[in-house]
C-alpha positions in Angstrom: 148.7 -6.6 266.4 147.3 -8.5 263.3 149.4 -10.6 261.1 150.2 -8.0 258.8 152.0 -5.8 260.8 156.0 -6.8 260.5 159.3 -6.5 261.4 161.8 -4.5 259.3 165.8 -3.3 259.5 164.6 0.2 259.1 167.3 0.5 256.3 165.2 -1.8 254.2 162.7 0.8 253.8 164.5 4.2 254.8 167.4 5.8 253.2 169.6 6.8 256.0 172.9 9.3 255.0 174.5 12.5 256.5 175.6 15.6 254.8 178.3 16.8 252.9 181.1 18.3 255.3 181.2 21.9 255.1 184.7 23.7 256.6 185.2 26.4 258.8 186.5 28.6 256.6 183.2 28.6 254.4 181.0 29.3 257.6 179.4 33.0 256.7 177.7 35.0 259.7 174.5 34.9 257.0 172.9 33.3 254.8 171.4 29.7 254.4 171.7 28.5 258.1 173.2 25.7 259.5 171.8 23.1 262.0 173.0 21.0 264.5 171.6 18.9 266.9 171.2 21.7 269.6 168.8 23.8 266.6 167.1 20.1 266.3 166.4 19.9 269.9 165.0 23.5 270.3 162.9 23.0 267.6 161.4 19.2 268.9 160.8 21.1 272.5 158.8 24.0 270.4 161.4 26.4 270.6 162.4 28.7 267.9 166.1 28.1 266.9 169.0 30.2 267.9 170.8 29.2 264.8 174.4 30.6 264.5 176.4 29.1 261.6 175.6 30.1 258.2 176.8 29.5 254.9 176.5 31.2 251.4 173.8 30.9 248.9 175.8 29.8 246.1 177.8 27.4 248.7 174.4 26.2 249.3 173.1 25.9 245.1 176.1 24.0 244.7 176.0 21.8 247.0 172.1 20.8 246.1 172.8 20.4 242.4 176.0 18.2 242.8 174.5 16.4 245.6 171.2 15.8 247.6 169.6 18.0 250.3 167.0 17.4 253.0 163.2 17.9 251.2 160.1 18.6 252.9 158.9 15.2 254.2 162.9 14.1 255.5 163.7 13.3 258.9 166.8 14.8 260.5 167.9 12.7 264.1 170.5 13.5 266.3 173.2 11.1 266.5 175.7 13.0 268.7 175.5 14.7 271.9 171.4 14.3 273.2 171.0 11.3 271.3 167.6 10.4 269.0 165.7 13.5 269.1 163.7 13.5 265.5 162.7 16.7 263.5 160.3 16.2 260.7 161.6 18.5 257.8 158.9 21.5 256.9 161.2 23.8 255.2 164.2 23.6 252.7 166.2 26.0 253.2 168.6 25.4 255.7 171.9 22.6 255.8 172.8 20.4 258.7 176.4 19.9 260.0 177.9 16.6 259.6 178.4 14.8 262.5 175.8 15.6 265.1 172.8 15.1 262.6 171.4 11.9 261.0 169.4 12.1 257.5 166.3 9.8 257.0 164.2 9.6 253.2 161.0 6.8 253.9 160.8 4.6 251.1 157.1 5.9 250.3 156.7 2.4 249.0 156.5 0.7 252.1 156.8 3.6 255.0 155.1 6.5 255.6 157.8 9.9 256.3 155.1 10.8 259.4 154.9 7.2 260.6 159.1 7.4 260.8 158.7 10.6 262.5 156.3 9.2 265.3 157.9 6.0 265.6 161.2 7.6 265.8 159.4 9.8 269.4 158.6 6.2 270.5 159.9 4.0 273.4 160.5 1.3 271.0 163.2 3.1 269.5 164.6 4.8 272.5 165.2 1.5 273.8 167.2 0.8 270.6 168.8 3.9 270.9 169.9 3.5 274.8 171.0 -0.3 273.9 173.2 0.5 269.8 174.9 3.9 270.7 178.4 3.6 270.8 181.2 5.3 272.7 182.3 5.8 276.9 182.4 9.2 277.4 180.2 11.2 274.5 177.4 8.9 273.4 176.6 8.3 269.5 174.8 6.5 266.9 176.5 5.6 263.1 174.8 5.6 259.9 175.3 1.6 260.2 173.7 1.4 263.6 170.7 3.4 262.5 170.2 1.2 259.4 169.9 -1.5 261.9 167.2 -0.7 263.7 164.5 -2.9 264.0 160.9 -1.4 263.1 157.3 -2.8 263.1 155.4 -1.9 260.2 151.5 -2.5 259.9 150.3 -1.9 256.3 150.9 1.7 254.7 146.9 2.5 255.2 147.1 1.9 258.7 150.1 3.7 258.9 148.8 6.9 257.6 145.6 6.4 260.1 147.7 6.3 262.8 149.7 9.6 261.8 145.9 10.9 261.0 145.6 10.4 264.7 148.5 11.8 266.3 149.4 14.3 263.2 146.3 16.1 264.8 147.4 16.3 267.7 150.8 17.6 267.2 149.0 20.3 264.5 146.8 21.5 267.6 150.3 21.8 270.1 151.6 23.4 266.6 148.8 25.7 266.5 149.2 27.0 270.5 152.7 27.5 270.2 152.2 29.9 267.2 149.0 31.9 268.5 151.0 32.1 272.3 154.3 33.4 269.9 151.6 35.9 267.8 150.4 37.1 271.3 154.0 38.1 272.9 155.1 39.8 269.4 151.9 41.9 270.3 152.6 42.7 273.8 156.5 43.5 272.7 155.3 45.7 269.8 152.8 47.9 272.1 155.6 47.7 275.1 157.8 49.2 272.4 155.3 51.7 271.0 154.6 53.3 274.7 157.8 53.2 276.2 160.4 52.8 273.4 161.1 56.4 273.7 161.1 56.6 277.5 164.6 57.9 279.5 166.1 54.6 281.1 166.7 56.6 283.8 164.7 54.1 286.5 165.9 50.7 287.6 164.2 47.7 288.0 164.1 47.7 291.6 162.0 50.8 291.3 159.2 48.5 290.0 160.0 45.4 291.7 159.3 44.2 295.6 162.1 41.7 295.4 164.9 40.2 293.6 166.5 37.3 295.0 168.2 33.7 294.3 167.6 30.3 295.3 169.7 26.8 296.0 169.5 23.1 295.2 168.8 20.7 297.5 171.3 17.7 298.5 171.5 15.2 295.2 172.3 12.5 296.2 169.6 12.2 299.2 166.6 11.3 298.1 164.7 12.3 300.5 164.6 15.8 299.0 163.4 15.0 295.3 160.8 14.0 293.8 158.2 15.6 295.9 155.4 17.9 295.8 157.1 21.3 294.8 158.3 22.6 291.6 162.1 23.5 291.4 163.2 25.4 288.2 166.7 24.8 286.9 168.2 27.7 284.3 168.5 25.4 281.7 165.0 25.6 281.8 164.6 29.1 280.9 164.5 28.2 277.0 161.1 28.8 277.5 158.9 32.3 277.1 156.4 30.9 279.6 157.1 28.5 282.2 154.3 26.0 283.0 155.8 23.3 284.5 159.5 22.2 285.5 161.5 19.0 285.2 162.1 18.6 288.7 160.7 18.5 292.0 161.5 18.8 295.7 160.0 17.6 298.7 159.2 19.6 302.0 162.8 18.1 303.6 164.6 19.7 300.4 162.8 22.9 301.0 164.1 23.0 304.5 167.6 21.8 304.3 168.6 23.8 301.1 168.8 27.9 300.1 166.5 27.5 297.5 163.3 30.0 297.7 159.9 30.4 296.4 159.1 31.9 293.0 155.7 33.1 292.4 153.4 32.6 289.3 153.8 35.6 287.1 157.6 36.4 288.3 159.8 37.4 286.2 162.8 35.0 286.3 166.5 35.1 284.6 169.3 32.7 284.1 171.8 34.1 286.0 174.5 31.4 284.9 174.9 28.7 282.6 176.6 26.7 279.7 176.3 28.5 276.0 173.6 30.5 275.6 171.8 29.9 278.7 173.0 33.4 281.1 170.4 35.7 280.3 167.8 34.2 279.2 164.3 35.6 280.8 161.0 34.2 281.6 157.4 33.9 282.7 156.7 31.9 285.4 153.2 30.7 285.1 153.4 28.1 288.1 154.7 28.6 291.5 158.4 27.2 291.9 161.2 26.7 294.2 164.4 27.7 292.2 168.3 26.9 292.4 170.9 29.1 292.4 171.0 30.1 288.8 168.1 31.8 288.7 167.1 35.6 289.6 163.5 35.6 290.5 162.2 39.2 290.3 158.8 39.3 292.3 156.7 42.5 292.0 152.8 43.9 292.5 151.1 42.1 289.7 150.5 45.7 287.7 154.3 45.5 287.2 154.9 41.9 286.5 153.9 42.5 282.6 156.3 45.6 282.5 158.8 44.1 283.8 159.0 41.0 282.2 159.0 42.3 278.9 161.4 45.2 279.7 164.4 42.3 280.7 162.9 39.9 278.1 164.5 42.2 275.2 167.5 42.9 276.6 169.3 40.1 276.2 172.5 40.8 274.9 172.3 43.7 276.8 172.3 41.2 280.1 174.9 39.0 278.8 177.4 42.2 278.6 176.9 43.0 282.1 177.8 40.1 283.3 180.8 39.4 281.6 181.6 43.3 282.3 181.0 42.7 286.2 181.6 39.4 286.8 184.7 37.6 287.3 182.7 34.7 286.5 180.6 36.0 284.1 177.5 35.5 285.7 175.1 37.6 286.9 174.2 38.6 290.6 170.7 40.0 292.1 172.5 43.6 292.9 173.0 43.5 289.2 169.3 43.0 288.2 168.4 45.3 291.0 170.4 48.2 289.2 169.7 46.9 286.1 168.6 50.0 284.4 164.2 50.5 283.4 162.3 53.3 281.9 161.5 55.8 283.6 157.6 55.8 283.3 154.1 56.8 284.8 152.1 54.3 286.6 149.1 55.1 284.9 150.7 54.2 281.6 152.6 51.0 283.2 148.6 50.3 284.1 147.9 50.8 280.7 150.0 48.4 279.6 149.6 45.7 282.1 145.7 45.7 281.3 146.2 45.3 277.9 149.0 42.5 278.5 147.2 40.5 281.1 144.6 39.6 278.7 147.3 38.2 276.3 148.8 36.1 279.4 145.6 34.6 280.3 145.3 33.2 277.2 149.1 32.0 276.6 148.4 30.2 279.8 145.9 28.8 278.5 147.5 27.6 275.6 151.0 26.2 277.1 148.3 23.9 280.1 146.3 22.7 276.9 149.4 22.0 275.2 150.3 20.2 278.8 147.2 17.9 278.4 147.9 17.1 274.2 151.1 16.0 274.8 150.3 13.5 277.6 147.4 12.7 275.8 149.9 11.9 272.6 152.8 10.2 275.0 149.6 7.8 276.1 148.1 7.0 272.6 151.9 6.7 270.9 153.3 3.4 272.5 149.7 1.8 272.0 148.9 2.7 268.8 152.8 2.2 267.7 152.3 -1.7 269.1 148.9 -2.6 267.3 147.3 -2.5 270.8 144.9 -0.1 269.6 143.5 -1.6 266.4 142.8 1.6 264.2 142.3 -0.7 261.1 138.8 0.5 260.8 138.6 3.9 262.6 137.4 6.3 259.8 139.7 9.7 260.2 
């Protein structure tokens, strides 16, 4: 770090607010949407947002011409809930609910909008964070906390080579996330076009070999974690394709718990879960062990792609039967079993599946790339964040 670089109160150089409450009775079911931290999140994990609160267009005019709205180049952080996840703004119309959601405007002057984005992802901040939130049982940070924060600035040219630097990376992760998104809209539209018309007069244990459930290993012995097998959760089912999980289990966890072996390319379903997690579907691309919450649905692989994308769309459709059949409102392997499929000819199915498999391959692709980029950025952040990488000369 040269002697340039200094420390600031990031309210010296950032504009930090929230937004203008908006009531319950002025939420609309469309419109300009609303978000919160959990649209915030799913949008920082590369997830589109499930947005559900709306208000009116002329709610929306007035507010921005009596007051001042998020612009292209804002930060939005969330302050309640999952604390200090950062979103950098790209597009201006939508609001954000008071509360859960902190508003950032750089000082151009003096600090790059990008720079407060990265820097914001960084440990140095999350250790802020961790050590200024305030309250016992739900965490959260104030406007006056945030304003507290304590940043280190090198000049604004090295600033804006370090976001040169890490911008590209997060373009490229951009970039795989939209092609893999491209591909699956493909594979849904020609799923739709050859068997949109079918009789749902099959079921999906027609197709598959097996549909089964899993378990979770002891907790608190540690003994069965961290080990050499992936272990999906169904929180984790947010995602179309699944790559990698959060967890993993050792061989002892294996043995002493129900959980069971997924396959790469299995279709697997949240059978349970908190808001809008029961029903969601995905693609495993990895082998995993997975907990009770999740329906694994294993077939030959000219089925997988069939499959998948049948129980992929029919989300609500999933989320009915559940809370139709299901004293808990969850759903059960018997249910996916009977879970209703069109009835179709394997040498269309084949069709299909050829045409889908070459789509996978390269959404694979894509999501292990995007794997690598993001250590790759997790590695160069702290160091280039911390002046220990002097980019004062690197041409970008």
């Amino acid at each position: 770090m040269t002697s340039e670089w200094r420390n600031v109160l990031l309210g010296s150089v950032c504009k930090v607010s929230s937004s203008k409450r908006i009531f319950a009775k002025e939420y609309r079911t469309n419109g300009i949407p609303f978000y919160r931290g959990k649209e915030i999140v799913e949008k920082h994990n590369g997830h589109k947002a499930s947005t559900e609160l709306f208000i009116s267009k002329e709610k929306y005019d007035e507010i921005k011409h009596k007051y001042d709205t998020p612009k292209i180049g804002d930060v939005l952080l969330t302050s309640v809930g999952t604390l200090g996840v950062p979103w950098y703004v790209t597009e201006t119309d939508f609001y954000f609910k008071d509360g859960n959601l902190t508003w950032l405007r750089a000082d151009s002057e003096y600090l790059d909008s990008k720079f407060l984005y990265l820097w914001l992802n960084s440990t140095f901040a999350k250790i802020q964070i961790d050590k200024m939130c305030i309250g016992s049982t739900q965490k959260a940070l104030t406007i006056d906390t945030i304003t507290k924060f304590i940043i280190t600035l090198p000049p604004l040219h090295e600033q804006q080579r370090i976001v040169a630097i890490l911008w590209s990376i997060k373009d490229r992760i951009a970039l795989n996330t939209a092609i893999n998104e491209k591909l699956e809209q493909l594979i849904a539209a020609y799923y739709k076009e050859l068997f949109g018309n079918c009789d749902y007069t099959a079921k999906i244990s027609d197709y598959a070999g097996r549909v089964f459930s899993g378990g979770t290993p002891t907790t608190s012995n540690e003994r069965y974690w961290n080990g050499g097998y992936n272990w999906l959760s169904s929180g984790e089912t947010c995602q179309k394709f699944i790559v990698d999980t959060e967890k993993t289990i050792t061989q002892k966890g294996i043995d002493n718990s129900s959980t069971r072996l997924a396959s790469k390319y299995d279709t697997v379903i949240a059978s349970a879960g908190q808001g809008h997690t029961r029903g969601q579907t995905s693609m495993l691309l990895t082998n995993s062990y997975v907990n009770q919450s999740i329906i694994a649905v294993h077939s030959e692989k000219v089925y997988a792609p069939f499959i998948y994308w049948n129980l992929c769309g029919r989300y609500e459709e999933l989320r009915v039967i559940s809370n139709y059949n299901s004293i808990r409102g969850s759903l059960t392997t018997k249910m996916i079993s009977s879970f209703s499929a069109p009835k179709a000819d394997i040498s269309v199915i084949s069709q299909f599946s050829e045409f889908a498999w070459a789509a996978i391959h390269e959404i694979e692709n894509n999501c292990n790339e995007n794997i690598r980029l993001t250590a790759l950025r997790d590695t160069l952040l702290p160091k280039l964040m911390s002046g220990e990488i002097d980019v004062s000369n690197v041409q970008v």
